[in-house]
C-alpha distance (Angstrom), angle and dihedral (degrees) to the residues before:
residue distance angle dihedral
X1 . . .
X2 3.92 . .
X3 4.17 119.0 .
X4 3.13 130.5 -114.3
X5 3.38 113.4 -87.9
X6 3.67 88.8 -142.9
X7 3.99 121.9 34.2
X8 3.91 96.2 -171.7
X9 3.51 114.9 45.2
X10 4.24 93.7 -167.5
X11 3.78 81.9 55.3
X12 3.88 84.2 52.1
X13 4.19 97.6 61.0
X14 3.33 88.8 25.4
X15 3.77 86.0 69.2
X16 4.13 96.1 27.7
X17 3.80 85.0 57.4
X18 3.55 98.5 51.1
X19 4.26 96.8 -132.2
X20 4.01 128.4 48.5
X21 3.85 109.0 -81.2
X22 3.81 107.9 -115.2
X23 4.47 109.3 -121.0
X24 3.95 101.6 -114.0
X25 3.65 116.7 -99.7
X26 3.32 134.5 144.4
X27 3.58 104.6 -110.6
X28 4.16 91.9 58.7
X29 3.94 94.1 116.6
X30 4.08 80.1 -164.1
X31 3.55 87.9 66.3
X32 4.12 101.6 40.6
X33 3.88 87.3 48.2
X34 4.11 84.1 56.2
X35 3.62 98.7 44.6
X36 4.25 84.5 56.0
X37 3.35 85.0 50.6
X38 3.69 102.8 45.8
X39 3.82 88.1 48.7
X40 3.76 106.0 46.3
X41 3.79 89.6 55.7
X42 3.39 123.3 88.0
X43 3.55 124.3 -131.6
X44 4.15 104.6 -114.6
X45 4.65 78.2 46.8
X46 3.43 82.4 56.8
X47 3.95 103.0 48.0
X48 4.18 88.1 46.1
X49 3.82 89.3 51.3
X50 3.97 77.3 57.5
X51 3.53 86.9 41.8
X52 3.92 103.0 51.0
X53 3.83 88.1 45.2
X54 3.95 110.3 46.0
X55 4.26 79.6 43.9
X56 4.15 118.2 -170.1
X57 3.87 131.7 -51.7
X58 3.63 128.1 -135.7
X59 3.51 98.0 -84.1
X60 3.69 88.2 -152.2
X61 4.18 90.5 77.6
X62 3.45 91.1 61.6
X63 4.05 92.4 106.1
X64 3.67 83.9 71.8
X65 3.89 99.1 53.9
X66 3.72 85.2 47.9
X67 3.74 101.2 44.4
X68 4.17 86.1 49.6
X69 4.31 80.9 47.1
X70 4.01 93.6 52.1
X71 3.83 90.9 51.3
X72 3.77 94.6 41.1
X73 4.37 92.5 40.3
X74 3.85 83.8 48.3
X75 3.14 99.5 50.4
X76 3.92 102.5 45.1
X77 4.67 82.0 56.1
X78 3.50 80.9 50.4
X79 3.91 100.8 51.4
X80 3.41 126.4 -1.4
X81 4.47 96.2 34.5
X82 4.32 82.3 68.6
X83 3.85 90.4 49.4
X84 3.61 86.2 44.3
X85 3.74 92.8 52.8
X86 3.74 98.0 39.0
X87 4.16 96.5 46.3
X88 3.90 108.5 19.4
X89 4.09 109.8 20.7
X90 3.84 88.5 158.7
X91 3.52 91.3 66.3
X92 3.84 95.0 69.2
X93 3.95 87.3 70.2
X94 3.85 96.5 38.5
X95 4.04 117.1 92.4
X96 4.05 84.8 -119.7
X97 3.68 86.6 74.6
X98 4.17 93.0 71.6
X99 3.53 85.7 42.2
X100 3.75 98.3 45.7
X101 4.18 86.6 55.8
X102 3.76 96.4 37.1
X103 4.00 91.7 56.9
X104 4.18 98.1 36.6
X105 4.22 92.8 44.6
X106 3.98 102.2 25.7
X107 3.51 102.0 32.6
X108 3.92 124.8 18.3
X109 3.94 96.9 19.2
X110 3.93 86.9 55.4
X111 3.29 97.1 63.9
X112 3.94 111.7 65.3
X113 3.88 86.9 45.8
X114 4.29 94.8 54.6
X115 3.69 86.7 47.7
X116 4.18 84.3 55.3
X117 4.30 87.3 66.4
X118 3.97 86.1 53.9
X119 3.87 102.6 33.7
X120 3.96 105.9 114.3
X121 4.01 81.4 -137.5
X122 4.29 118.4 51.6
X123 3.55 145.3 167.2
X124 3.73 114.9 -84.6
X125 4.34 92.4 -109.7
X126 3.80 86.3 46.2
X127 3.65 98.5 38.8
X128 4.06 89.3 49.0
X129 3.96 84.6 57.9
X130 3.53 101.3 53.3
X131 3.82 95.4 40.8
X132 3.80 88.4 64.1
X133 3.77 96.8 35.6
X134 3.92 82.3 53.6
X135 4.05 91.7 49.5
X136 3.80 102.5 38.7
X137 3.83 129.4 43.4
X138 3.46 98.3 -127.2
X139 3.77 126.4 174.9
X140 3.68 116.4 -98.1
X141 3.67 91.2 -118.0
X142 3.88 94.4 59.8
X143 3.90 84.1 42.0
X144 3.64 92.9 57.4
X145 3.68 104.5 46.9
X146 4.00 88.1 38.2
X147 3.78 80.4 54.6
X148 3.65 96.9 44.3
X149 4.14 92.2 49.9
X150 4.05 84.7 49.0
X151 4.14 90.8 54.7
X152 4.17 86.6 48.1
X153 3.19 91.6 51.7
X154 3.80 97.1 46.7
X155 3.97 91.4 51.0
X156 3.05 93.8 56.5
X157 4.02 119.3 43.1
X158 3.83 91.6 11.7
X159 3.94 148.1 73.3
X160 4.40 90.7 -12.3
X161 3.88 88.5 165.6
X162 4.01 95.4 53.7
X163 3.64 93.1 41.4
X164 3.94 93.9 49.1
X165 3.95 86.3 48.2
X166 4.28 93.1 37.3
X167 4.75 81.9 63.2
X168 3.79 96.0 33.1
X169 4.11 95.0 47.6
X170 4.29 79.6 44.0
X171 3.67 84.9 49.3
X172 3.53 105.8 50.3
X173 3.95 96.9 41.5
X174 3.62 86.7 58.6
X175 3.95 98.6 53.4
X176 3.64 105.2 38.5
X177 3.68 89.1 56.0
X178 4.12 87.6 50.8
X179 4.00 84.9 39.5
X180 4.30 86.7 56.0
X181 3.88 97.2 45.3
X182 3.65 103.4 33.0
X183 3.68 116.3 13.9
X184 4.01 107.7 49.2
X185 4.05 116.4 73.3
X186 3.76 87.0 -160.7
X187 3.37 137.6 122.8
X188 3.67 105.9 -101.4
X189 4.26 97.4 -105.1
X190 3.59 87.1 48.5
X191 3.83 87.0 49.1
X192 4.02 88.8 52.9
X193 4.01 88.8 46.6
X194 3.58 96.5 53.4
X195 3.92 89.1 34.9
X196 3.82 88.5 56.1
X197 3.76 97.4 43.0
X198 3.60 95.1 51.3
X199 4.04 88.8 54.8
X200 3.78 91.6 46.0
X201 4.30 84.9 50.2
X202 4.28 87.0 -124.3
X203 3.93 90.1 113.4
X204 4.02 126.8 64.1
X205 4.07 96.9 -144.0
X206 3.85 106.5 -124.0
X207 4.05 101.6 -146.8
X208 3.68 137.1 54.7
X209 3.80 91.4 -112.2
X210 3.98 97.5 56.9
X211 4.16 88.0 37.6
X212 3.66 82.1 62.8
X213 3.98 97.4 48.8
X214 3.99 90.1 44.9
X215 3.92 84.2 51.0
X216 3.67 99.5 49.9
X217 4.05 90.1 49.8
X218 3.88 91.5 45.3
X219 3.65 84.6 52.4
X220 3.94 97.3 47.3
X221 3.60 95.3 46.3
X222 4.10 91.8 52.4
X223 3.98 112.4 123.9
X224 3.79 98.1 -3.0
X225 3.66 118.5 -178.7
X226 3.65 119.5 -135.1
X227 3.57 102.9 -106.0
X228 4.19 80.4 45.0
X229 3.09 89.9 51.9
X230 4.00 102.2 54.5
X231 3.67 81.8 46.0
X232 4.03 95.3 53.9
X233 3.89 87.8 48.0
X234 3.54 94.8 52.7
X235 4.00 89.4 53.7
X236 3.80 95.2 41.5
X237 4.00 83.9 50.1
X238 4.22 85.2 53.4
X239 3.70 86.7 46.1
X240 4.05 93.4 59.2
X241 3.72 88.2 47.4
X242 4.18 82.7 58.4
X243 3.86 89.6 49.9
X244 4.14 88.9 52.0
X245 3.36 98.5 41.1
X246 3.88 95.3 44.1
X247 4.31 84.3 51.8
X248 3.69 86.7 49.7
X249 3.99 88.8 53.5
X250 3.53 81.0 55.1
X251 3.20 101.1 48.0
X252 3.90 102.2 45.5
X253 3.44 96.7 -110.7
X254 3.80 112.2 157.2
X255 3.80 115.9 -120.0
X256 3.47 111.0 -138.7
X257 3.96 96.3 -148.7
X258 3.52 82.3 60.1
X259 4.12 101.4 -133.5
X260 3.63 98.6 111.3
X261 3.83 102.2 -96.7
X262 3.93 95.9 -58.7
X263 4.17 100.5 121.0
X264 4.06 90.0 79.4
X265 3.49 89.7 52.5
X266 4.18 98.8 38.7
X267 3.84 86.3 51.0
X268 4.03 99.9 35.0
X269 4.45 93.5 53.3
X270 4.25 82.6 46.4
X271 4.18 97.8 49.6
X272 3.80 83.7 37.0
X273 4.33 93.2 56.9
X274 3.12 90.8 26.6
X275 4.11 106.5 65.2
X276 3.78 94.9 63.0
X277 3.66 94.5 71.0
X278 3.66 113.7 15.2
X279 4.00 94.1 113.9
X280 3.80 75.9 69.8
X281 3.84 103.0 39.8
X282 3.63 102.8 24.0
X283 4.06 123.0 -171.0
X284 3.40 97.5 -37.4
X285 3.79 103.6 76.4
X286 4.20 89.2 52.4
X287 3.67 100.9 76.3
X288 4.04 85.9 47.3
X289 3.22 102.5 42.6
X290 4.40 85.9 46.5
X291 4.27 75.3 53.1
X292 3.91 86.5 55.1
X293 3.94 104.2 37.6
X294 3.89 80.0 49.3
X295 4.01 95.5 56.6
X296 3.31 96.8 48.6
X297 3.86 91.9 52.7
X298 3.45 89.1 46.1
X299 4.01 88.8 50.5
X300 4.20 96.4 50.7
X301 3.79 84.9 45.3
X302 3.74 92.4 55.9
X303 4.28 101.3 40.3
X304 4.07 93.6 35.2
X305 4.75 88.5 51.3
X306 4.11 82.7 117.1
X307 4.01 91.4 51.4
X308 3.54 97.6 38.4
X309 4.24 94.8 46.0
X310 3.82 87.5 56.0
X311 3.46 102.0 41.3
X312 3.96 88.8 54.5
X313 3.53 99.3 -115.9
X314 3.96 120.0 140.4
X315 3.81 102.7 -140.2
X316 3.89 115.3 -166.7
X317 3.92 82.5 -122.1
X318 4.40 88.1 57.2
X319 3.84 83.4 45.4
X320 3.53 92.4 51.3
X321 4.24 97.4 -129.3
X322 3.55 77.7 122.5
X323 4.03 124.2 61.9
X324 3.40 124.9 -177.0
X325 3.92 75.7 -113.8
X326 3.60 93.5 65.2
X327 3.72 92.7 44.2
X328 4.19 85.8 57.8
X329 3.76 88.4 50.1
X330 3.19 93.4 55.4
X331 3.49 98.5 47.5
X332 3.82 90.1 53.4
X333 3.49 91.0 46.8
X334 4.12 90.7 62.4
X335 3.27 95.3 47.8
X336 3.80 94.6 55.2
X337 3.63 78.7 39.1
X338 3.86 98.0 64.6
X339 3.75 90.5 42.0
X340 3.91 94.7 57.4
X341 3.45 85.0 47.4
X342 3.53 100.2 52.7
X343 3.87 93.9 43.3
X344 4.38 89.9 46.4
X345 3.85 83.0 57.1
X346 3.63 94.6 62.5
X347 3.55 99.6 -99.2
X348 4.01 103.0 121.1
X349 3.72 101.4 157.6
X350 3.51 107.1 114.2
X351 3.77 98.3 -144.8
X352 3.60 98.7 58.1
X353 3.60 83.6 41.2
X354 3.66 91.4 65.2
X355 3.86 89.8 37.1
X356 4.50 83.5 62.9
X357 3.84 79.3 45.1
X358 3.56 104.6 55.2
X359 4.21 95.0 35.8
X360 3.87 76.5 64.3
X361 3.04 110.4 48.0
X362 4.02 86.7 49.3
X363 3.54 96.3 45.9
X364 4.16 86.0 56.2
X365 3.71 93.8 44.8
X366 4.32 90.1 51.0
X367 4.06 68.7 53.5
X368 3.70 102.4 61.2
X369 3.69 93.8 32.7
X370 4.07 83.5 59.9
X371 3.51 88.0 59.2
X372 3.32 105.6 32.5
X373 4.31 86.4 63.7
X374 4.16 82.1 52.4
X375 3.78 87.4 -103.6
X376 3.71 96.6 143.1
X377 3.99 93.8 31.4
């Protein structure tokens, strides 16, 4: 079994933030002056703050983002609609279902398949694409569709089992965390039993929305290889830290890294994505990717303050350990990020490494627009 690439996760945003994050009390002026400023913001000032920072991509790489988005679309019809059908019909007329897709294709699915363009090993189709946008300048258009043709390809003759288990691993991270906040009348420890029992395969889940979730891990666990399989532990391990820290959110329990119980959850979506194709990416793209999960957190926190104040729950953006200065750091930071990754995988050229750069940045700003129209809410 690999290590962690990082053994103390404070250590982790401490460093990702770029200054030591302050414990939450009420005294922290830091944090009061936050709050104020949280508050007296509406939400559509908030989103163009968002806006005005993350800026616009070259719209010409937008083949890419929509040849990753025909695999990923495909795939969910192909794997997760039957489960859908078979465990949770209901959900097809329920507002979760545009929600459910938007997250597994758009958001988490995308992922494992942008760190593919940067990996220093690739498919053959996707390896054939970046060896000639590494030896010839070519225009980000021709890049794109080139690109795009490359992912079609790949769907379709190449890689079935990681692209089944890319949609399904999308799919299940997406409804467990609707099946915690909305679809279990328990207390929250009895939440975390069940929760915990399902995942272990000791509990028979007793509604349609947590036959579903047991279904899509069944599913993404089928015909593991060893090595898979240490890796698959390791993330299902990650995911039971989300379950406990989400209880002791809950709960009131203090978190003594002092961002509001979201590290289990930042670490446990990465592992999760990760596993299908890290014979490809290797440990590289983790500490990136963290960077990623991590901005988009920060980003929900900061549009959804309104939602969050009246539903009670203490957001490290409400608590003010994260500033709309922190969120821009981070921001920065993953675009560097994707750039050192693209150039440690071999691919030095600096217009294709701008072409990785800008499919990112427009694949994050489909993101925000998502929830910006409430889309993920």
């Amino acid at each position: 079994m690999h290590e962690r690439v990082r053994t103390d996760p404070r250590q982790w945003l401490w460093t990702l933030l770029g200054s030591h994050l302050p414990m939450r009390n009420s005294a922290n002026p830091r944090q009061a002056t936050v709050v104020v400023e949280a508050l007296t913001l509406s939400r559509e000032q908030r989103v163009q703050r968002l806006r005005a920072l993350m800026g616009h991509a070259d719209p010409a790489v937008k083949q890419l983002t929509i040849g990753i988005r025909d695999i990923t679309s495909r795939q969910y019809d192909l794997f997760v609609m039957p489960l859908i059908r078979r465990h949770w019909p209901g959900m097809l007329s329920d507002p979760f279902a545009v929600k459910m897709r938007l997250a597994a294709c758009d958001l988490y699915a995308s992922a494992p398949y942008t760190v593919l363009f940067c990996a220093p090993q690739r498919p053959l189709s996707v390896a054939l694409i970046t060896h000639l946008g590494n030896r010839f300048a070519l225009p980000n258009v021709v890049l794109g569709l080139a690109s795009r043709v490359a992912l079609n390809v790949l769907g379709r003759v190449a890689l079935a089992d990681q692209h089944r288990r890319i949609i399904l691993i999308a799919a299940f991270i997406a409804m467990i965390d609707h099946a915690f906040d909305h679809c279990m009348d328990d207390p929250p420890r009895e939440r975390g039993r069940k929760l915990h029992a399902l995942l272990d395969g000791d509990w028979e889940p007793d509604t349609p929305q947590l036959e579903l979730t047991r279904a899509l891990q069944v599913e993404m666990e089928r015909d593991l290889g060893r090595l898979e399989r240490e890796h698959f532990d390791q993330a299902v391990r990650k995911l039971k830290d989300w379950v406990d820290s989400e209880v002791a959110g809950l709960t009131g329990v203090a978190d003594p890294t002092g961002v509001g119980h979201r590290l289990a959850g930042i670490e446990g979506t990465i592992d999760g994505l990760l596993f299908p194709v890290h014979q490809y990416a290797g440990e590289r793209a983790r500490p990136w990717m963290y960077e990623v999960s991590l901005f988009v957190q920060m980003l929900d926190d900061y549009i959804d303050v309104e939602t969050d104040t009246k539903d009670g729950r203490l957001t490290p953006v409400i608590s003010g350990e994260w500033t709309f200065e922190d969120i821009a750091r981070t921001w920065h930071n993953t675009v560097a990020g994707i750039e050192e990754l693209a150039r440690a995988g071999g691919h030095a050229a600096p217009h294709y490494v701008r072409f990785i750069r800008e499919a990112y940045v427009l694949m994050l700003c489909e993101v925000l627009e998502g929830m910006a129209a409430g889309l993920a809410d």
